[in-house]
N, CA and C atoms as an extended XYZ file, in Angstrom:
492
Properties=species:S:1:pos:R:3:atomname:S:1:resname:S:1:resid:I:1 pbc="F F F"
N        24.793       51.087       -1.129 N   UNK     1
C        23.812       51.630       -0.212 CA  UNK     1
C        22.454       50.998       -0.498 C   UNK     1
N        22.071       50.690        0.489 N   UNK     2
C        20.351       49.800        0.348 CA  UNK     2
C        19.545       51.121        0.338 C   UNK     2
N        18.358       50.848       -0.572 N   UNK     3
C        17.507       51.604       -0.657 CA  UNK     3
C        16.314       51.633        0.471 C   UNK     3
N        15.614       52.149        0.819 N   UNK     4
C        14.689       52.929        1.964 CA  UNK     4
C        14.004       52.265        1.675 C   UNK     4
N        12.990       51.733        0.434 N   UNK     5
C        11.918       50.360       -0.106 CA  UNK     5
C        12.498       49.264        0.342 C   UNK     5
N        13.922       48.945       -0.147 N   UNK     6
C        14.108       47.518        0.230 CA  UNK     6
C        14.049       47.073        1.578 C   UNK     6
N        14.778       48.350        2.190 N   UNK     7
C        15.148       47.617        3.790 CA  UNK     7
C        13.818       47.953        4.605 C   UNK     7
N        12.766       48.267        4.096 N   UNK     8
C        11.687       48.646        4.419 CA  UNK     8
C        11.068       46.873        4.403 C   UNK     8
N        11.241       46.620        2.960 N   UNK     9
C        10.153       45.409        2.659 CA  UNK     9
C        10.846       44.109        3.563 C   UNK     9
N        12.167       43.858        3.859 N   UNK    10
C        12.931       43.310        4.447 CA  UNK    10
C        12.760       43.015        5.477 C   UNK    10
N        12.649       44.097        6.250 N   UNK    11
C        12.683       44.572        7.977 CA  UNK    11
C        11.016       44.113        8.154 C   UNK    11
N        10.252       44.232        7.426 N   UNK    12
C         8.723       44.054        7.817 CA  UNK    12
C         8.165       43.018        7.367 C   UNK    12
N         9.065       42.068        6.137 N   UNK    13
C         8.577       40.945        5.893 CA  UNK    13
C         8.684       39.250        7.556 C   UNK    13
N         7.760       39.408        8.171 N   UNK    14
C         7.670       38.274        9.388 CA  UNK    14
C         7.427       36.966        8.322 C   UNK    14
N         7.868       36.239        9.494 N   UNK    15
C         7.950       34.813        9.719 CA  UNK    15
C         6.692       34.185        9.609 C   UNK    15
N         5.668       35.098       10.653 N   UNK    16
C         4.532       34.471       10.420 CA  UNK    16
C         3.893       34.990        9.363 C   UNK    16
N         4.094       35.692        8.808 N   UNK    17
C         3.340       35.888        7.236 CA  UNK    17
C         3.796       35.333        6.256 C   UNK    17
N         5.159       34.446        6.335 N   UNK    18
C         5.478       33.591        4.989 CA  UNK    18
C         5.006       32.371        5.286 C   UNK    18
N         5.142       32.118        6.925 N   UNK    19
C         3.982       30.843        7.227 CA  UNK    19
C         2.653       30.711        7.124 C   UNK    19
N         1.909       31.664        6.616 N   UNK    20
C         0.402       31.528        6.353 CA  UNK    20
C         0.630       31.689        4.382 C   UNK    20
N         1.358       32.365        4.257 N   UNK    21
C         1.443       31.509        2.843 CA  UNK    21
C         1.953       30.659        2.590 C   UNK    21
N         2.904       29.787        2.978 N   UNK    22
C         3.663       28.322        3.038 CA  UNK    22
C         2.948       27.823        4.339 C   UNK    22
N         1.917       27.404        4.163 N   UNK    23
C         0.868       26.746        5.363 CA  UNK    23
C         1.718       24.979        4.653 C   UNK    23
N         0.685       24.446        5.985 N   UNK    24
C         1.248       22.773        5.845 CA  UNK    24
C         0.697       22.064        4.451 C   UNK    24
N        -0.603       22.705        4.238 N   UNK    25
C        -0.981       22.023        2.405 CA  UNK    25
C         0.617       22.320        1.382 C   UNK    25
N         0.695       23.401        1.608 N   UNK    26
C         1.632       23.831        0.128 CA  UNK    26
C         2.813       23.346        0.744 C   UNK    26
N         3.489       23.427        1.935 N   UNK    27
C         4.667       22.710        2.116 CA  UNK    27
C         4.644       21.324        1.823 C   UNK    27
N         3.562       20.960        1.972 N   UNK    28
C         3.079       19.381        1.827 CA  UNK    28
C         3.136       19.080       -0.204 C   UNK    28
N         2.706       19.908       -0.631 N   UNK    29
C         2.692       19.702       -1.984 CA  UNK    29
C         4.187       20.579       -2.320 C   UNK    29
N         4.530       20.875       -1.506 N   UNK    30
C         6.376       20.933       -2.099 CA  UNK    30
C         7.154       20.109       -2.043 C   UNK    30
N         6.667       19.512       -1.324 N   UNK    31
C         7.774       18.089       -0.582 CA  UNK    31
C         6.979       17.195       -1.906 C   UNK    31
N         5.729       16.324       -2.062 N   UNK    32
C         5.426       15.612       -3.309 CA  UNK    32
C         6.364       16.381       -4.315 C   UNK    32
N         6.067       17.246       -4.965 N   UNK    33
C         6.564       17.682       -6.178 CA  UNK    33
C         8.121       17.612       -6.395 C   UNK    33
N         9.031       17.227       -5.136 N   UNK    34
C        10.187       17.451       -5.161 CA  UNK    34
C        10.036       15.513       -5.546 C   UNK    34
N         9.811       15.384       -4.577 N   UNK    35
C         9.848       13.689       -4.693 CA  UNK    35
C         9.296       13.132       -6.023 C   UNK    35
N         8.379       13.410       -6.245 N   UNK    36
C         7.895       12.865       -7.977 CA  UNK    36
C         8.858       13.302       -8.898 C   UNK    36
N         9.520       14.626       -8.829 N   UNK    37
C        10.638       15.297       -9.402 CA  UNK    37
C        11.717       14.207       -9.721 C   UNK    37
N        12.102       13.953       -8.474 N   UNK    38
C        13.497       13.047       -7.980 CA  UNK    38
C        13.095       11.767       -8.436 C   UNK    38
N        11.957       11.200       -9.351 N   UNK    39
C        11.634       10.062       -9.128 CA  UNK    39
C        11.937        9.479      -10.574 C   UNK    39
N        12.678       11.063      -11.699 N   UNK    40
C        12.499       10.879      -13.016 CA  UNK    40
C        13.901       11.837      -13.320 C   UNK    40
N        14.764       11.921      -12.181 N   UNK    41
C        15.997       12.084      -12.682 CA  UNK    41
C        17.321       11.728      -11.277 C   UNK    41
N        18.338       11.879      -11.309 N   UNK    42
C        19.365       11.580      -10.636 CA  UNK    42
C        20.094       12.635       -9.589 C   UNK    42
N        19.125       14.652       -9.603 N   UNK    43
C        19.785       15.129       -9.162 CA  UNK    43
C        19.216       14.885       -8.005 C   UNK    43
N        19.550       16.345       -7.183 N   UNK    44
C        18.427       16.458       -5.919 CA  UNK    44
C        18.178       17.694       -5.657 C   UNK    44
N        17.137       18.144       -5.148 N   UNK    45
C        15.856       19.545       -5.419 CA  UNK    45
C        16.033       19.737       -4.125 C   UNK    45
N        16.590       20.829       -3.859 N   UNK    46
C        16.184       21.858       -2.168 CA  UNK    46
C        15.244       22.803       -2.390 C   UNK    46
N        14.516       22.792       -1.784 N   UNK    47
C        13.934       24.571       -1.924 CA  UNK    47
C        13.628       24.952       -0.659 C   UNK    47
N        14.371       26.696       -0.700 N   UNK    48
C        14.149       27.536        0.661 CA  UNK    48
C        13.578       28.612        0.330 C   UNK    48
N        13.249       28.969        1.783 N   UNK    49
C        12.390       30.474        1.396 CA  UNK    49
C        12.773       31.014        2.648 C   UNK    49
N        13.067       32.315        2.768 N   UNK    50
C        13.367       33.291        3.783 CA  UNK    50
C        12.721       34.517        3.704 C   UNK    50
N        12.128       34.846        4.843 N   UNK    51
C        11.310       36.082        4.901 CA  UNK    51
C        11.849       37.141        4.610 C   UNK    51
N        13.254       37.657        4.882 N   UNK    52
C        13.839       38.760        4.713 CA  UNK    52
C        15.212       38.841        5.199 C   UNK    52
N        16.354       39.527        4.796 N   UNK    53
C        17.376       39.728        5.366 CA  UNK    53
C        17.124       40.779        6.297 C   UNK    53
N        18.260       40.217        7.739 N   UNK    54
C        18.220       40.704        8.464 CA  UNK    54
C        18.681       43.116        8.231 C   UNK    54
N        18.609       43.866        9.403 N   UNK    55
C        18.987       45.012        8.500 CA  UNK    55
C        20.875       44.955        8.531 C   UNK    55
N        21.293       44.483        9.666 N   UNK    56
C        23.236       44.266        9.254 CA  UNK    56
C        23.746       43.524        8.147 C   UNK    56
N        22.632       42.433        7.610 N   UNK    57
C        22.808       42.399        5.888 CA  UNK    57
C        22.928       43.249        5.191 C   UNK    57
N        21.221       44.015        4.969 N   UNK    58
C        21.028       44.818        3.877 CA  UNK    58
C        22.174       45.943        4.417 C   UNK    58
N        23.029       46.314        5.556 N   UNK    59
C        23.611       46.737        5.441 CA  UNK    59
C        24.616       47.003        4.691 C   UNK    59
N        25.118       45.777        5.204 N   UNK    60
C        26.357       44.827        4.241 CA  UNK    60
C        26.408       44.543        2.646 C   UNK    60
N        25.373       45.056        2.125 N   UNK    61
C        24.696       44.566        0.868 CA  UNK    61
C        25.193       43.687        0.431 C   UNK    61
N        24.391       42.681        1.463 N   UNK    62
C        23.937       41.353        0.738 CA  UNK    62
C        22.994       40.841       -0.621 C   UNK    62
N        23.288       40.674       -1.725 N   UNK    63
C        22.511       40.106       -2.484 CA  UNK    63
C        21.712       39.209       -2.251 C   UNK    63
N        20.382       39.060       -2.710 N   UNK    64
C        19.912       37.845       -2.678 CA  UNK    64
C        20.319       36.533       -3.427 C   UNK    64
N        21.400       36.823       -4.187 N   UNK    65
C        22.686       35.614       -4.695 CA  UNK    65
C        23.237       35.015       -3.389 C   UNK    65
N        24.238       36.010       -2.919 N   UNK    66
C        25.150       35.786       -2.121 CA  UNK    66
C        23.865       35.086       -0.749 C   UNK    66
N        23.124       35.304       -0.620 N   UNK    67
C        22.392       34.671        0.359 CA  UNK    67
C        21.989       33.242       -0.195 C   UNK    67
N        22.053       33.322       -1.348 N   UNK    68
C        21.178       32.205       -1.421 CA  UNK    68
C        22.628       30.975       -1.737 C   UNK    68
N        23.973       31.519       -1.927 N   UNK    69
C        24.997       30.964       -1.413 CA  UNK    69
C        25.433       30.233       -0.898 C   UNK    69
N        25.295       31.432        0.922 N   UNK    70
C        25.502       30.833        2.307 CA  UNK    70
C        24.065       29.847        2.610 C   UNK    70
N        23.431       30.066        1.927 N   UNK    71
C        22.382       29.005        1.924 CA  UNK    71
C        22.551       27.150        1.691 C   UNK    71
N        22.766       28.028        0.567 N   UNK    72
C        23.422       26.115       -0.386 CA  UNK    72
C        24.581       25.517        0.568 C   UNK    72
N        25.263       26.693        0.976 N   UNK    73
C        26.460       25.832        2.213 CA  UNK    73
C        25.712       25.023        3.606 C   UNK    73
N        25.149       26.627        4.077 N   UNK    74
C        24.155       26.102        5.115 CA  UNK    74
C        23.549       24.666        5.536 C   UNK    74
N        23.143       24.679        3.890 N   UNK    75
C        21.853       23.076        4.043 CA  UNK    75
C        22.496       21.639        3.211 C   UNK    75
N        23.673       22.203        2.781 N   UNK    76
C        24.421       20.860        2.333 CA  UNK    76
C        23.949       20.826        1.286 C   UNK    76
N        23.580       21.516        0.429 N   UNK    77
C        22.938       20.998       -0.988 CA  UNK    77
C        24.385       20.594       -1.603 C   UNK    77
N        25.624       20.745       -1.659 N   UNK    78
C        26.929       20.136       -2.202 CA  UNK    78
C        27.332       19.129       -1.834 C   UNK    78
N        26.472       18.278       -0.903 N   UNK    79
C        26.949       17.109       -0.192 CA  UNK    79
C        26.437       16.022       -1.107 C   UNK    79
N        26.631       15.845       -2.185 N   UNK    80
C        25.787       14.333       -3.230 CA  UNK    80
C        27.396       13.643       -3.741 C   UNK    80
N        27.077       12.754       -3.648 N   UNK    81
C        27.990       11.967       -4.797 CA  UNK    81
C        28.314       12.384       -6.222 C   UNK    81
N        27.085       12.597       -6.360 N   UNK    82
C        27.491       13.426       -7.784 CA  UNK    82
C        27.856       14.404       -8.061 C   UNK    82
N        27.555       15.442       -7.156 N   UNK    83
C        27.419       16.886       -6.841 CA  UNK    83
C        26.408       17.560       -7.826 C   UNK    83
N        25.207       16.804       -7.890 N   UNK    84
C        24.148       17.322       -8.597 CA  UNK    84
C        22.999       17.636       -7.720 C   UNK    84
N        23.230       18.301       -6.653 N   UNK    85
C        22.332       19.355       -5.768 CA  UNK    85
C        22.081       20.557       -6.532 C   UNK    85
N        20.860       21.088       -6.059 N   UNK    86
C        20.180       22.476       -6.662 CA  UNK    86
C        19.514       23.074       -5.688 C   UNK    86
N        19.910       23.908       -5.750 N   UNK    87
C        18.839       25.049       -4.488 CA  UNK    87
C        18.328       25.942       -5.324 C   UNK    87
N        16.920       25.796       -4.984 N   UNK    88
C        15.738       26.430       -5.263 CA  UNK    88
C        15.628       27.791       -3.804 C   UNK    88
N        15.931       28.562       -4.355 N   UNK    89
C        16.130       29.938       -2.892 CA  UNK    89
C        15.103       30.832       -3.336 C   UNK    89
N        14.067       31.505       -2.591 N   UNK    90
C        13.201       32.599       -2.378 CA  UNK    90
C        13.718       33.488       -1.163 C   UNK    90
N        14.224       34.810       -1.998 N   UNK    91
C        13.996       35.835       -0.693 CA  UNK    91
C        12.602       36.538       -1.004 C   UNK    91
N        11.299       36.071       -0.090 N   UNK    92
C        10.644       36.167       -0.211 CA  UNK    92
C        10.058       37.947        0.191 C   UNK    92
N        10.997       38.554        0.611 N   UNK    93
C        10.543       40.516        0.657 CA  UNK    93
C        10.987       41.094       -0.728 C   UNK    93
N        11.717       40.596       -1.566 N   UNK    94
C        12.070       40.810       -2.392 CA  UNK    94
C        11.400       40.094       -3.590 C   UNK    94
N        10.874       38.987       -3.202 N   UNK    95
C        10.210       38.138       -4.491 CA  UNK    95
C        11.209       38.043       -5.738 C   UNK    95
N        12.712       37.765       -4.729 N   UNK    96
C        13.193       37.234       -5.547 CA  UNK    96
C        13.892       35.751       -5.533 C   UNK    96
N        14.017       35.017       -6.570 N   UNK    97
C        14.465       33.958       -6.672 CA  UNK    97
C        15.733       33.515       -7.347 C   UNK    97
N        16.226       32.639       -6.763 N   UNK    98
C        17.849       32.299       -6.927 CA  UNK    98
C        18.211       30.669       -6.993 C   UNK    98
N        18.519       30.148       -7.994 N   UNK    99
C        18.790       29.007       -8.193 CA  UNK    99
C        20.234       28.372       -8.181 C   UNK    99
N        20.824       28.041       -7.284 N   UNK   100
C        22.192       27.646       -7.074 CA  UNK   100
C        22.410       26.245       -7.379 C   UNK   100
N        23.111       25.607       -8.683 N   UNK   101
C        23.680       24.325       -8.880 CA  UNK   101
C        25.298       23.930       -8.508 C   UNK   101
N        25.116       22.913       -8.163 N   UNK   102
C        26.622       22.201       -7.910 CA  UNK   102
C        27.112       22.068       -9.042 C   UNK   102
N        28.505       21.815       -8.645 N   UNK   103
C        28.969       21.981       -9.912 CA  UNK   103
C        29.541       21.018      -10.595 C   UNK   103
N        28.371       19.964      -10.363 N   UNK   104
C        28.083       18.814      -11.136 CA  UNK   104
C        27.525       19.113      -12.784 C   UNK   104
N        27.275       20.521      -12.585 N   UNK   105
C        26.298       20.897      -13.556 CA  UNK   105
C        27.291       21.804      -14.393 C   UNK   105
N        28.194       21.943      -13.954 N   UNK   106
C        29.076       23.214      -14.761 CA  UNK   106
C        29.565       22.436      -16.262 C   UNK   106
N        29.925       23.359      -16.980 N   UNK   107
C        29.852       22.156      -18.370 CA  UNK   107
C        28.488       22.162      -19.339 C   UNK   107
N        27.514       21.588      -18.857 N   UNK   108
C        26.434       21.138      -18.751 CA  UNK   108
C        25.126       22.035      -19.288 C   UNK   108
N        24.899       23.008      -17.909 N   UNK   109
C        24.040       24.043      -17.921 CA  UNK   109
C        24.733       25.433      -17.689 C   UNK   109
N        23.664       26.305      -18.222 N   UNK   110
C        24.099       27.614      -18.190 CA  UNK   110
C        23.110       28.508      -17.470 C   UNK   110
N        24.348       29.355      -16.930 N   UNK   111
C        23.124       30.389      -16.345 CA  UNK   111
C        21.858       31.184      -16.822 C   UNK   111
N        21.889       31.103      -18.083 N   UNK   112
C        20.753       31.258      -18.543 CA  UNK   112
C        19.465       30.309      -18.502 C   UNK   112
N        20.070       28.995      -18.599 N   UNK   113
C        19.392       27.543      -17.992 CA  UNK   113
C        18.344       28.009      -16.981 C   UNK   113
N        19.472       28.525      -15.890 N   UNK   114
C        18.658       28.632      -14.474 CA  UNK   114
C        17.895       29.587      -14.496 C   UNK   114
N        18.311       30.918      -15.299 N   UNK   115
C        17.693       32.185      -14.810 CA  UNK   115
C        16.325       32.226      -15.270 C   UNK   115
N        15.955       31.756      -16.444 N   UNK   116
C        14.858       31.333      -17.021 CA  UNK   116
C        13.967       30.946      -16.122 C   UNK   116
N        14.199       29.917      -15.420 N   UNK   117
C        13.221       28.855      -14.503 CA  UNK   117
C        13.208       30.170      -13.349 C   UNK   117
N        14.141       31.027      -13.051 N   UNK   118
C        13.995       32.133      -11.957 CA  UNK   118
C        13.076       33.367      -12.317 C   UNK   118
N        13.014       33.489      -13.679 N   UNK   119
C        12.266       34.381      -14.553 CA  UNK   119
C        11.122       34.014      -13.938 C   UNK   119
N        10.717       32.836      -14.580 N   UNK   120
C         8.873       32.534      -14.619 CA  UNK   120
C         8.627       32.267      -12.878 C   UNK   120
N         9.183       32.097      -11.699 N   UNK   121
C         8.471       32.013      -11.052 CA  UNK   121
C         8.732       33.654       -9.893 C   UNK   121
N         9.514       34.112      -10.701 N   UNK   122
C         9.385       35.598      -10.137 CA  UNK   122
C         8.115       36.494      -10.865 C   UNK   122
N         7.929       36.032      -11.698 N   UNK   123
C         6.785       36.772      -12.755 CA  UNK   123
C         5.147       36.176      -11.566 C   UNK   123
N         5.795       34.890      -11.767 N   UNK   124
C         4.425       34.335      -10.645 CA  UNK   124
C         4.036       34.644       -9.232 C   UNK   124
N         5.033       34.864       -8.771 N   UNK   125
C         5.213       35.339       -7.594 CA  UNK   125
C         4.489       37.226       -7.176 C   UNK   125
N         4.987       37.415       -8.163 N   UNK   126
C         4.388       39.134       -8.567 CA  UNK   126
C         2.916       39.060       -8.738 C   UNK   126
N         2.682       37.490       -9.282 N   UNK   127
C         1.080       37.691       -9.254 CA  UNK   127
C         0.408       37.021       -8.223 C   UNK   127
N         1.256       37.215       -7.158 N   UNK   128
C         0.385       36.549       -6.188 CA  UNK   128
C         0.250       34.979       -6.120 C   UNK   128
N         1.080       34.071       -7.215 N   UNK   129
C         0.354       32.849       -7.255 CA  UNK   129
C         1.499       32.008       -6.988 C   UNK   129
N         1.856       32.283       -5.545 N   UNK   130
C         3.325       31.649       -4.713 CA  UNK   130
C         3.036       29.925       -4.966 C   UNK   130
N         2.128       29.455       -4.428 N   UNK   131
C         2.450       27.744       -4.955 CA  UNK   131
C         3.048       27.406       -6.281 C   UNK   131
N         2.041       28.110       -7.203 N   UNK   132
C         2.061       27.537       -8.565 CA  UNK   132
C         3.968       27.865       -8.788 C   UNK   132
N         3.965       29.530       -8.249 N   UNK   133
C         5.808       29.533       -8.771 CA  UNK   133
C         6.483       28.416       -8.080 C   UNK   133
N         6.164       27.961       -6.647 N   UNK   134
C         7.348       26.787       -6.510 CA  UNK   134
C         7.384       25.656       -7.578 C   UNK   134
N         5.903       25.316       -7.256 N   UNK   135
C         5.562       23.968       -8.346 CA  UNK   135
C         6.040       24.056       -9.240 C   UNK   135
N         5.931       25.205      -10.291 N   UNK   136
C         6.468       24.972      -11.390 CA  UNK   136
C         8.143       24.868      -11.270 C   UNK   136
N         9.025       25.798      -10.525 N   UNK   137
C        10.287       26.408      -10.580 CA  UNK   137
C        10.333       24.580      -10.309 C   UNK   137
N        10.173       23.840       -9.461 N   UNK   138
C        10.466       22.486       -9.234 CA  UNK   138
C        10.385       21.579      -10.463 C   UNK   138
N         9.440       21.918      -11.022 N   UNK   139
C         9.104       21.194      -12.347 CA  UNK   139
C         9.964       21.050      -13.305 C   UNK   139
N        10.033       22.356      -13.489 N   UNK   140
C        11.273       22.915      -14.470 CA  UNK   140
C        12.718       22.589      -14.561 C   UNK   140
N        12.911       22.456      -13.152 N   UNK   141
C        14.393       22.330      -12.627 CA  UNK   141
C        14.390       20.495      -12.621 C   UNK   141
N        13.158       19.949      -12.700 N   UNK   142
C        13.455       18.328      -12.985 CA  UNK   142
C        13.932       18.192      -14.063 C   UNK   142
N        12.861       18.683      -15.261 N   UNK   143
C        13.503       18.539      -16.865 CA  UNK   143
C        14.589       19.080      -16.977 C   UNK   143
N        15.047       20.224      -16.797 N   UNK   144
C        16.714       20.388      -17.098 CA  UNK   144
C        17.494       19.591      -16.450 C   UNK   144
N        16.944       18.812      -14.658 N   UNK   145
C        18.410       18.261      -14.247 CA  UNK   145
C        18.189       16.887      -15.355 C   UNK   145
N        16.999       16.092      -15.702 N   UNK   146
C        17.200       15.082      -16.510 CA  UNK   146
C        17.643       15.093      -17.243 C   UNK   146
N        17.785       15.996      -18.172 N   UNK   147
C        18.508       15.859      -19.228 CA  UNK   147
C        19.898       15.266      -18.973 C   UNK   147
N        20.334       15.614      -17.868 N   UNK   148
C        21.987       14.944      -17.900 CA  UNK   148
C        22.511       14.184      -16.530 C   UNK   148
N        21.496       13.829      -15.649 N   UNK   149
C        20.839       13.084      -14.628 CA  UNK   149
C        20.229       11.959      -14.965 C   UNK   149
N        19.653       11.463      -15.791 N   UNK   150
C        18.426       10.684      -16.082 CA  UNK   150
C        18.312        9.679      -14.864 C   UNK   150
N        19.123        8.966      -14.692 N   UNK   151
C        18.771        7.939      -14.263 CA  UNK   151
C        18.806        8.314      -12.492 C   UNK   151
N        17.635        7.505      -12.083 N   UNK   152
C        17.406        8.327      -10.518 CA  UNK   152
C        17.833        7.151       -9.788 C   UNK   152
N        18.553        8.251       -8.516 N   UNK   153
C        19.598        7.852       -7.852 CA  UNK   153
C        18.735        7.350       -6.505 C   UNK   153
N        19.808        7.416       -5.192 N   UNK   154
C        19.362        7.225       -3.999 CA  UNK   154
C        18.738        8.940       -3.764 C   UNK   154
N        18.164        8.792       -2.574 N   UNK   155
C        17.383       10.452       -2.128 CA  UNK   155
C        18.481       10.898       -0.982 C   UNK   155
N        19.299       11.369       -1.492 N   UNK   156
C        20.613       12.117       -0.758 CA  UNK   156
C        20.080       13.232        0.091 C   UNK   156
N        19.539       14.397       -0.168 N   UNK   157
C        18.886       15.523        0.593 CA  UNK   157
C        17.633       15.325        0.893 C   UNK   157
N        17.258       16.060        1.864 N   UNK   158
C        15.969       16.166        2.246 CA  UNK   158
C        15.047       16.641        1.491 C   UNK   158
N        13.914       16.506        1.439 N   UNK   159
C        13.170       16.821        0.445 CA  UNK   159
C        11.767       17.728        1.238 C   UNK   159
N        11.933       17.994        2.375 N   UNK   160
C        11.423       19.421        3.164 CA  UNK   160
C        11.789       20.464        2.886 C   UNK   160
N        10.755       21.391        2.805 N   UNK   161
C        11.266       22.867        2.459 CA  UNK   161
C        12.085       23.195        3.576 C   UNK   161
N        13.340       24.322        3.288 N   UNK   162
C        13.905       24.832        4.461 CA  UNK   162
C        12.923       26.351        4.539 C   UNK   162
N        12.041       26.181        6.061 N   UNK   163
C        12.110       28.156        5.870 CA  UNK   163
C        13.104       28.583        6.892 C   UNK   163
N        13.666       29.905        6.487 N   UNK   164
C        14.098       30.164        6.790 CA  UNK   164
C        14.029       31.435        7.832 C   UNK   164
């Protein structure tokens, strides 16, 4: 059962209010940061953000996992040669964040790996300081994919934010 807060913050989080905080500067410095990212390892960096689940989600209780899922299917982040795609996911009514790797990475990294980098930019996010959490969550997610990526590849995914 969804709680009365959530499907509250959900149902009232608009489109145009995640677009005046993801204005064209910060989408613009998401897209650099992905690309300078990609420029010092071999995976490849998605990042989405969605205003809110719809309410026949939160019906459904949808996680913001399981969304950020049908997401990674959605946008092809599994489509690499290597299968070293990463989705960087914000459900942004929830301020929460979800990091989905291919499973190029299984072996490799651990979910603790990811949750970490989901830690600090949910902490940031709480403070209001939405760029800095992408920037960094991007940052972060370069040095771990290098470590077992190093060497940079062709630019397989897009490197535009998806909003959603």
């Amino acid at each position: 059962m969804v709680s009365i807060a959530r499907l509250v913050r959900n149902l009232s989080a608009t489109s145009w209010a995640l677009r005046r905080v993801f204005d064209k500067p910060t989408l613009d410095a998401i897209v650099q940061a992905i690309e300078q990212s990609e420029r010092t390892h071999g995976g490849e960096i998605r990042f989405a953000v969605e205003a809110g689940l719809s309410a026949w989600e939160l019906m459904r209780g949808i996680t913001p996992r399981e969304r950020a899922l049908q997401v990674f299917s959605e946008l092809r982040v599994w489509d690499t040669e290597a299968n070293n795609g990463v989705l960087i996911y914000v459900l942004w009514a929830d301020h929460d964040v979800e990091i989905v790797a291919d499973r190029g990475f299984n072996g490799r990294l651990t979910a603790e790996d990811w949750a970490a980098i989901c830690h600090r930019m949910e902490r940031l996010l709480g403070q209001k300081q939405y760029r800095e959490a992408v920037l960094e969550g991007i940052r972060a997610c370069g040095e771990l994919i290098a470590r077992h990526y190093p060497r940079a590849d062709a630019d397989e995914l897009s490197n535009r934010p998806a909003i959603l």
